[in-house]
N, C-alpha and C positions, 0 to 999 in steps of 0.2 A: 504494500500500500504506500502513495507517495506522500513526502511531507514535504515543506518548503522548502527545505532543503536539498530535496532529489535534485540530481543531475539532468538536465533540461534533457539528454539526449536519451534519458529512460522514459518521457512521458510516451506514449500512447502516438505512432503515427508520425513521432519527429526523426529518432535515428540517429545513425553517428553524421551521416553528409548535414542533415539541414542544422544539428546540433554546432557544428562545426562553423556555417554561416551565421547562425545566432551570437554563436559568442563573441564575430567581429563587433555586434553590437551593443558588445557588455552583458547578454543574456548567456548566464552560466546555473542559475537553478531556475527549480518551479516558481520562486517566487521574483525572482527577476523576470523570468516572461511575464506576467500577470502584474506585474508592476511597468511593462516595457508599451509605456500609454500610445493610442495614438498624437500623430501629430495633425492631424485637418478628418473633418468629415466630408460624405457626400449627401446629399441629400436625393435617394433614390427612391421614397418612400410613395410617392406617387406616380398614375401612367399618363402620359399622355395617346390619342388619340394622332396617326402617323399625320395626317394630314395637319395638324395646328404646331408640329416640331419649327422651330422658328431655325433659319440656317445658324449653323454654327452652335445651337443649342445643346446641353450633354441633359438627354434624357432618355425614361427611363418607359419602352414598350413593350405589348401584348401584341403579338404574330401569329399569323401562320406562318408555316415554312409554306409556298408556295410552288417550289418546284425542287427535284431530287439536286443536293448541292454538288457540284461537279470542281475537278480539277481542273484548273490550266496551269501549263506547264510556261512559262512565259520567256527563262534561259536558264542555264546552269545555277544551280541555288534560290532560284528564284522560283515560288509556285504558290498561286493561288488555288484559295476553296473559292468560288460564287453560287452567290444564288438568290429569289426573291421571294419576301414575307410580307404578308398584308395581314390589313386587319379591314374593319368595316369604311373607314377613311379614305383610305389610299394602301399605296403601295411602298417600298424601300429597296433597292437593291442591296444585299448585304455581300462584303469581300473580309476574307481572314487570308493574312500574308503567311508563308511559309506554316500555317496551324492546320497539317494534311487532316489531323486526326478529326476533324470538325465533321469532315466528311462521310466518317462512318459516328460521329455523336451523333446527328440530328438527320431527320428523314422529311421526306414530305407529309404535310398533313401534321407534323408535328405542333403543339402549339407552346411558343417560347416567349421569355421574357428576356427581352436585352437592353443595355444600358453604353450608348453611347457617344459620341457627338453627332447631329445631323448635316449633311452637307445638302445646300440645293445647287440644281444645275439648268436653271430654266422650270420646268416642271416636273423632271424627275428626280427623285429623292435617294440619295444613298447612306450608308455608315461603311466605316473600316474600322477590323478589329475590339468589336462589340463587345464586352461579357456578356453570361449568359446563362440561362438556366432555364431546365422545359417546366413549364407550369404541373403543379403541384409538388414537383420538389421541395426539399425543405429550403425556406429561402436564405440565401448566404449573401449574393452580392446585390437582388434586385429587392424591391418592393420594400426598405427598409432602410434606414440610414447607417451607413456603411462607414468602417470607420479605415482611416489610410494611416499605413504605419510608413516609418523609416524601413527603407531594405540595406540588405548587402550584398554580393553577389552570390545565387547562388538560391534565391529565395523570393519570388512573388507578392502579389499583396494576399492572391487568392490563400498563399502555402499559410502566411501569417495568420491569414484569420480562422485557418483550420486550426494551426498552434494554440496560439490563445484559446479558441473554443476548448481544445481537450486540454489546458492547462487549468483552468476555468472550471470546468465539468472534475477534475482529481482534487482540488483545492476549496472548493466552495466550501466545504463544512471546517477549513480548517485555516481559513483568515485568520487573524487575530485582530480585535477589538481593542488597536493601540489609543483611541480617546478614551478617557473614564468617561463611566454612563454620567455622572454629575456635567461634567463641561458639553459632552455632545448633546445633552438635553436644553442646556441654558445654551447655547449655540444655534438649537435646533438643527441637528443636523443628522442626515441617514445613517443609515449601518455599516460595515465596511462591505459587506454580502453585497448589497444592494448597493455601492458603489463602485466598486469593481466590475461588478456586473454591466451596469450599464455606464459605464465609460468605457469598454469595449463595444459593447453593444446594444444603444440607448433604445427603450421602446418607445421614445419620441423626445423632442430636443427638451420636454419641461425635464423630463428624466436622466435628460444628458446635462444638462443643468444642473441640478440636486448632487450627481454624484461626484461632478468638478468642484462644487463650492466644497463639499467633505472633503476629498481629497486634497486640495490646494490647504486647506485651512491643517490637514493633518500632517500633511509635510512640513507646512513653518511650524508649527506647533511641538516636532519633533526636535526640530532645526533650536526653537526656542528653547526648551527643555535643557538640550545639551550645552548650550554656551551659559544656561542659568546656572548648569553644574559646574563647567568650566572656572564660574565666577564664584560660586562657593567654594570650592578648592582653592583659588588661589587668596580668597579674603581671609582662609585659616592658616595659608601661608605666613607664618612669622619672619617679618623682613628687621632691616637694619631702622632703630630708632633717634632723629635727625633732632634735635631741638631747632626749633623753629630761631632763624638769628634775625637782629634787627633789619628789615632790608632796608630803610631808607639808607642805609650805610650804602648800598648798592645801589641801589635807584640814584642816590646822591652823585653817584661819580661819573654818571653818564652822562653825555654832550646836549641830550634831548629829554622830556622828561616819559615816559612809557606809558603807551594808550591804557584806556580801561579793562580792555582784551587782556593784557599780557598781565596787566598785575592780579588780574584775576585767574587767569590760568597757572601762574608761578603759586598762588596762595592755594590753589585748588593741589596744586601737585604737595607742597610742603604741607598740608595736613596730610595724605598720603603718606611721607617720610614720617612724619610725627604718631603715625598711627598705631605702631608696632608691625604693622602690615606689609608686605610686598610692594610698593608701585608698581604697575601698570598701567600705565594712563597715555593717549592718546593725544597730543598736542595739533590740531586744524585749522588749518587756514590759509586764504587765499596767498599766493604768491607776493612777497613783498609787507605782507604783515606783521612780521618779525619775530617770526616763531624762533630764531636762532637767539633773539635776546630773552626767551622764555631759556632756553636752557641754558645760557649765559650764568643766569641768575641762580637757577640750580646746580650747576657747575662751582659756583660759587659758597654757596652753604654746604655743600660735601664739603670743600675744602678746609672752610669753618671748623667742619666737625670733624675733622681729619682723615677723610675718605677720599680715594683716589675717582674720576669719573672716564668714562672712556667713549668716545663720542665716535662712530661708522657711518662714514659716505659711500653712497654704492660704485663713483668711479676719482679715481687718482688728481682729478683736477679741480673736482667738489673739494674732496679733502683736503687739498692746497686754500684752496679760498676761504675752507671754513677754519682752517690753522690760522690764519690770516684774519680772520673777522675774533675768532676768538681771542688770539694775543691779544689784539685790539683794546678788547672790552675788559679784559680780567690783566691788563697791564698794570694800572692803577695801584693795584693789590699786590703785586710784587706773586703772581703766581706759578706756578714751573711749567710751562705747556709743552711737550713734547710731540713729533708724527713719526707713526709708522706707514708704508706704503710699500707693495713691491718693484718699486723703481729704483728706492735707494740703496746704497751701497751695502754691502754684506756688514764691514765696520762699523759704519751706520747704525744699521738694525742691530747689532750686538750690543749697541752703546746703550740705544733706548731699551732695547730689553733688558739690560742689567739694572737701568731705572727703574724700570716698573717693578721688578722685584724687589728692589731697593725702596720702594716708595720716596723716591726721588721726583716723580712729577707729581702734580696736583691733576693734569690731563693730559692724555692721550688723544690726538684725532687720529683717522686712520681710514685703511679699506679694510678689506676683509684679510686683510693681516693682522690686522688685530686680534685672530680668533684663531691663528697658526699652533698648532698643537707644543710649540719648543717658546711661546710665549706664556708668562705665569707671571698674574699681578698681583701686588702686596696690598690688603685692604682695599677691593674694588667695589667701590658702593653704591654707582650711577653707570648707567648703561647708555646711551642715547643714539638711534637710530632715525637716518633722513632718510623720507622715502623709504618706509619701509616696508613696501611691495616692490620694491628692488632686489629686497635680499628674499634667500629661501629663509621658509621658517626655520629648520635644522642650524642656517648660519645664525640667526639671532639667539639659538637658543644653545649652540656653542658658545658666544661671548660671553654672555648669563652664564654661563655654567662655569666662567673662569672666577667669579668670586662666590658669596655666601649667601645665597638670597640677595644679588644687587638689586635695587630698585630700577625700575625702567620706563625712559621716554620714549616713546615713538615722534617721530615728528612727520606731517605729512600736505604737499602744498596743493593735493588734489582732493578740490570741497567735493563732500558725499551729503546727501543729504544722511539727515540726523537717524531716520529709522534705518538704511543703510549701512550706516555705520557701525550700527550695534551688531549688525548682522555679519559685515566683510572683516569688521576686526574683532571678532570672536568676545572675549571675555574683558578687554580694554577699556577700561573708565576714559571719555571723553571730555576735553577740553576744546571749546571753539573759541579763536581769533576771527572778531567779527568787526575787527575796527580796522582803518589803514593807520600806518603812522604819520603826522601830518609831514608835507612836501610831497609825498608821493605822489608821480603822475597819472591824470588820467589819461589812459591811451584811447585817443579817437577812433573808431572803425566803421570800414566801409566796404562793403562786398561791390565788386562793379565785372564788367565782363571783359570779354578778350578786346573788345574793340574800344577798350580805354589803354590798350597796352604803351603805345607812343607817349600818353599822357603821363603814366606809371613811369615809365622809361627817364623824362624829363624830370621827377619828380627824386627819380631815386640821383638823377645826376647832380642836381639842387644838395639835397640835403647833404652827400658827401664832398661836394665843393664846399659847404660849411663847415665840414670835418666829422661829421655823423659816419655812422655805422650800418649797414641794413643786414636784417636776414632775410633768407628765400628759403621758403620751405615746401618741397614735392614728395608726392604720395609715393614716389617708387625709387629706388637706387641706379635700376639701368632700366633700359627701353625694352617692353614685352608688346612685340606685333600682335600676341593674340588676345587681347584684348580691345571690345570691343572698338573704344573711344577712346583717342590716343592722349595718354597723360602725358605729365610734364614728370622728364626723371632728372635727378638730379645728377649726375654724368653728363646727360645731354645738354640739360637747363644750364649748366656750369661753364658748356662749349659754348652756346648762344647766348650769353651773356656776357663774355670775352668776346666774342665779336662787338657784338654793341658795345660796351665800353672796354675798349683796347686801353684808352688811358687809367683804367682803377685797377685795383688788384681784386680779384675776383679767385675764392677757394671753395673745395667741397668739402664738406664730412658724411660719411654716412657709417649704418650698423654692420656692415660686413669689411671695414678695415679693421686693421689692427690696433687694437687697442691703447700700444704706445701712438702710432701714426695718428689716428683720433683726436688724442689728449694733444698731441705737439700744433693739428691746424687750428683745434680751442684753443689753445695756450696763447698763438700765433694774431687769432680774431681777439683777445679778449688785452691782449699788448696794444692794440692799435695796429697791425701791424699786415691788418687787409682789410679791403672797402667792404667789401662783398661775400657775405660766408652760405654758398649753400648749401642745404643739409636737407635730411628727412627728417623723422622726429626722434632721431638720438638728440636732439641738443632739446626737448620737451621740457627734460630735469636737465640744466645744464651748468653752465659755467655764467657767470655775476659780470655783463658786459654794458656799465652805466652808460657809455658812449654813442649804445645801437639804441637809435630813434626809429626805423622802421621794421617792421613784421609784413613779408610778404608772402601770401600763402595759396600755394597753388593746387586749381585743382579743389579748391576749397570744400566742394560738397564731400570729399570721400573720408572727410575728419569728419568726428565724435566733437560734438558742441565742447564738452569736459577737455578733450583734445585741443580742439582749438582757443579755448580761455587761458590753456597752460601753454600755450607755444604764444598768443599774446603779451601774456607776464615774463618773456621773456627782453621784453623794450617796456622804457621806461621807468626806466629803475634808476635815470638818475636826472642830474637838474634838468632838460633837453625836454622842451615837449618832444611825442613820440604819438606813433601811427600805427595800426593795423590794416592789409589792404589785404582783403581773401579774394581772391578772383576763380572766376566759375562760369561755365557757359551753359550749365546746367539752367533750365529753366522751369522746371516743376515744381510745382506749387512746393510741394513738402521742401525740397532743398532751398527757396528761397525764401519761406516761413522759419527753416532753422539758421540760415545768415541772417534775418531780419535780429532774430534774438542776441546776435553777436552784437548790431548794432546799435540795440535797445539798452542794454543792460551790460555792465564790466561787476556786476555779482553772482559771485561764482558760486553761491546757493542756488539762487535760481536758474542760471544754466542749467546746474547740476539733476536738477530735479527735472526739469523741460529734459536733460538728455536721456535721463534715467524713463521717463516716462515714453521715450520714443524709440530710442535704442535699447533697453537693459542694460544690468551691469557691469557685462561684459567691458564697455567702453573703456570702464573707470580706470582700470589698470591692465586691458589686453584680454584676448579670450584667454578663459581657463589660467588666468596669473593670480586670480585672486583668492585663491585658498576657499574658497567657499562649497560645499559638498555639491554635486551636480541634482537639477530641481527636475522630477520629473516632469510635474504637474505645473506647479507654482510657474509666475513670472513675477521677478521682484519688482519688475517695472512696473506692470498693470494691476499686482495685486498686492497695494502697499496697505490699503487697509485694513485684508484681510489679515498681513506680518504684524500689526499692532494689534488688532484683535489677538492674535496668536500670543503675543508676546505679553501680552495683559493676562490671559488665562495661563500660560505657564508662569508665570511672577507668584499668580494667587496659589495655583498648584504646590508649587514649590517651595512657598511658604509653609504649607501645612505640612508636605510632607518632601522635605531636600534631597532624600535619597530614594526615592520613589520605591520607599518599601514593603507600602501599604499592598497589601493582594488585587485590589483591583486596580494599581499601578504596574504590575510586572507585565504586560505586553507592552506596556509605553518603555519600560528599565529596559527591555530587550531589543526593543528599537534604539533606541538614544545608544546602545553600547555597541551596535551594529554599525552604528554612524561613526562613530569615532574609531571603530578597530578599520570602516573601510577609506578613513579619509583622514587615519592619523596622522599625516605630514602636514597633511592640507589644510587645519584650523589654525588661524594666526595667534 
């Protein structure tokens, strides 16, 4: 007898070949098929009469076969079935390409249901390649709303909906009832029987209905569960105890006095340190907000209290600038700042490592050298990470793992909205920067088409005659003929742009150089020391270039709104008014409704949410980068209400009982530990 755990390739009718194609799809037991949703319906549930089929229409007829279906041989490989089916309307000619077998399924006189586009030709009517089934069969693809799965090769839609049925049919008495009866009653919501059931296969769309709202709400609701536990575990985590130190000592020494953001985000983090607790806390906010002088300040009261801090940028030229910003600000204080990086010298690295063990600095910046198995810090009590969906979680949680419970900053300059948040970065207490610091610019922008290019042209020549800076940024690195609509790559973009200004220095960067070559034409644009830097979106999170006044962005429709706010924040960053120019020849409505909102709004909340709600998550930090379990059902874009509903009922769940050990919690405990044994790398 199967359980959900049987091996998909024992159920009934599947096998080892079709089990084989399943598992390209992640379907490896009974209950991954039966959890393996579709992605779109049809609606085949009604007939039409042959004569009212509108051309081009996909619907769904009652025939006769009309006449005995015959082969034609047409050339080598090539052979049709024809033949023609009426009903009391009209007529249809029906053709099946290379499908001999059709020819001995159905007869004349037969009476069939098929389902499929109509074509007209003046007044005769035909289909190709129909489904199909003789009436009174049981009905599988016609007269019914049919549901269409993902394939692989190897596998139909007809073979999947045979699967599921007998997956369906061995598993029905042995679902598990992962909501407690208390919350799916105050929810109102179906059973799991009754939702599985017809989310395969709805007895009509109110039923298909019912059983996506259960399902979506049970998947965050699992989702929720797990990071609530995440966050009790680590609140029982005993961290390092910081005495809160005077800060206007620190505030004091700064050149500018610190928006109401940061001094509230530094007070939010230092009860944290003061807690006895772990920190965990997430620092947010738009580009230019000065979340760097958030951990300044913390950087700072470790030092107070005699704890070492170790601060990780995800590339070698970050880390230079933030060594540099750092010195800057903890100068004042006579503090030891050291960097580690893999660029520098063997001696080098010896030196500052014999520091760190020595507790000879007060900080470390660094890459992911700071987390080199032959490096060992003395009293490490502050953790601080930029961007950190840069690093794996394994790498954050080697660095962590080099002191005793450090406390830990996240820092991150890509705004998510607020319910998102709690979701991508797992069990992370939140901190948002919702202020600018005053001076900072705002950057103008303007979406315009190809045929402002001469204009553009003159404008970029303008502003580097004044001594400006520009970036150009294109969707591709080199030139792909197959694609439809020829983009702008930046290889190409880089040639044609040395032609047109022969007199500027014009450079490229992209993601498939080398890493040191990368860092040296950064290094190179951010000296002064080129007009013109093109790039794709390696420079998104980049290097600190106060001098670049324009943002030019090519190709603009085929960026992420959230994308394109974070490669804007890359100009005006310092005294120079500054521009953004997205150009696009795109003209449909939706791609110039999502430029309009570039040029409505430079807050990166609202982007954020307008991108979330049009794109999903995926944007925010690249498909599948973002540690978040994969959603069957759910879409965190469209069903953000339901994730707070969710998140409200497991809060209250949780409450009463944290380790869900009550009896009518253990199919919910067996899920949530399902979730993390199958995505243990992947929660932040």
């Amino acid at each position: 007898m199967a359980d959900l755990n049987t091996d998909v390739r024992y159920i009934k009718g599947i096998g080892e070949k079709k089990a084989q194609a399943l598992n390209k799809l992640g379907v490896f037991s009974l209950y991954d098929l039966v959890s393996f949703f579709p992605r779109k319906y049809e609606d085949r549930s009604s007939y039409k009469p042959i004569a009212l089929a509108l051309d081009g229409e996909s619907v769904c007829i009652r025939a006769l076969v009309a006449d005995t279906p015959r082969l034609v041989r047409v050339r080598r490989g090539m052979e049709l079935v024809k033949f023609r089916a009426v009903d009391e309307s009209g007529s249809v000619d029906i053709t099946y390409f290379n499908q001999n077998y059709v020819k001995d399924n159905l007869s004349r006189g037969d009476s069939v249901c098929f389902y499929g586009k109509m074509e007209l030709s003046g007044s005769r009517r035909s289909m190709v390649n129909p489904v199909y089934e003789k009436e009174g069969a049981e009905r599988g693809v016609t007269g019914r709303i049919v549901p269409i799965y993902r394939l692989a090769a190897g596998l139909n839609q007809r073979t999947m909906l045979q699967a599921v049925r007998q997956g369906l049919d061995a598993c029905v008495e042995k679902l598990p009832e992962a909501l407690p009866e208390s919350v799916r009653e105050r929810m109102q919501l179906v059973q799991a029987r009754y939702a599985y059931e017809n989310i395969h296969f709805p007895a009509d769309f109110g039923a298909l209905e019912l059983a996506r709202r259960r399902l979506i709400f049970e998947e965050l609701f699992v989702l929720s569960c797990a990071l609530g536990d995440m966050r009790r575990k680590r609140v029982n985590d005993n961290g390092l105890v910081i005495a809160r130190p005077e800060m206007e000592d620190f505030w004091g020494s700064l050149p500018f006095p610190p928006t109401g953001a940061q001094r509230r985000a530094v007070s939010q983090a230092l009860d944290d340190m003061g807690s006895g607790r772990a920190m965990s806390r997430l620092v947010q906010g738009d580009v230019g907000s000065g979340k760097t002088l958030v951990a300044a300040a913390l950087i700072w009261a470790m030092a107070r209290a005699g704890y070492l801090s170790a601060f990780m940028a995800p590339t070698e030229i970050l880390a230079e600038q933030h060594f540099s910003t750092l010195s800057s600000m903890l100068a004042p204080f006579s503090l030891r700042v050291g960097k580690l990086t893999g660029s520098m010298t063997a001696k080098e690295k010896r030196l500052v490592k014999a520091q760190l063990a020595a507790h000879e600095l007060d900080l470390v910046v660094g890459t992911h050298a700071l987390f080199s198995e032959d490096v060992s810090y003395s009293d490490l009590g502050l953790v601080v990470t930029d961007e950190q969906h840069r690093f794996g979680v394994e790498q954050r949680s080697a660095l962590i793992g080099k002191g005793q419970r450090p406390h830990v900053l996240v820092m991150s300059a890509t705004p998510i909205p607020r319910t998102l948040a709690l979701i991508l970065y797992g069990d992370l207490d939140v901190s948002i920067i919702d202020e600018m610091p005053p001076g900072r610019q705002k950057v103008d922008t303007f979406a315009v088409d190809e045929s402002y290019r001469a204009r553009l042209n003159g404008f970029i020549r303008k502003l580097v005659g004044e001594g400006r800076q520009v970036f150009v940024v294109c969707p591709m690195v080199e030139e792909n003929e197959e694609l439809p609509k020829p983009l702008k790559s930046a290889e190409e973009h880089t040639r044609e742009l040395q032609q047109t200004f022969p007199e500027l220095r014009v450079a490229c960067v992209h993601g498939k150089m080398k890493p040191k070559d990368k860092d040296a034409v950064m290094a190179a644009f951010a000296a002064g020391e080129t007009d013109i830097l093109v790039a794709t979106t390696v420079i998104e999170v980049g290097v600190d270039v106060p001098n670049a006044a324009l943002m030019v962005v090519e190709n603009a429709e085929r960026f992420g709104l959230s994308q394109l706010h974070q490669l804007r924040g890359r100009v005006g960053r310092g005294q120079f008014k500054s521009w953004c120019i997205l150009v696009s020849d795109n003209d449909s409505p939706e791609a110039r409704s999502r430029l309009d909102i570039m040029h409505q709004t430079n807050d990166g909340f609202r982007i954020s949410e307008e991108d979330l709600r049009l794109r999903g998550p995926g944007d925010f930090f690249g498909s599948r980068q973002h540690g978040l379990p994969e959603m069957h059902v759910a879409d965190l874009g469209a069903d953000v209400n339901v994730l707070q509903q969710a998140q409200e009922e497991a809060t209250r769940l949780l409450a009463a009982d944290p380790e869900l050990r009550a009896p009518e919690n253990a199919a919910l405990r067996e899920r949530v530990e399902k979730l993390f044994t199958k995505n243990a790398a992947g929660f932040n």
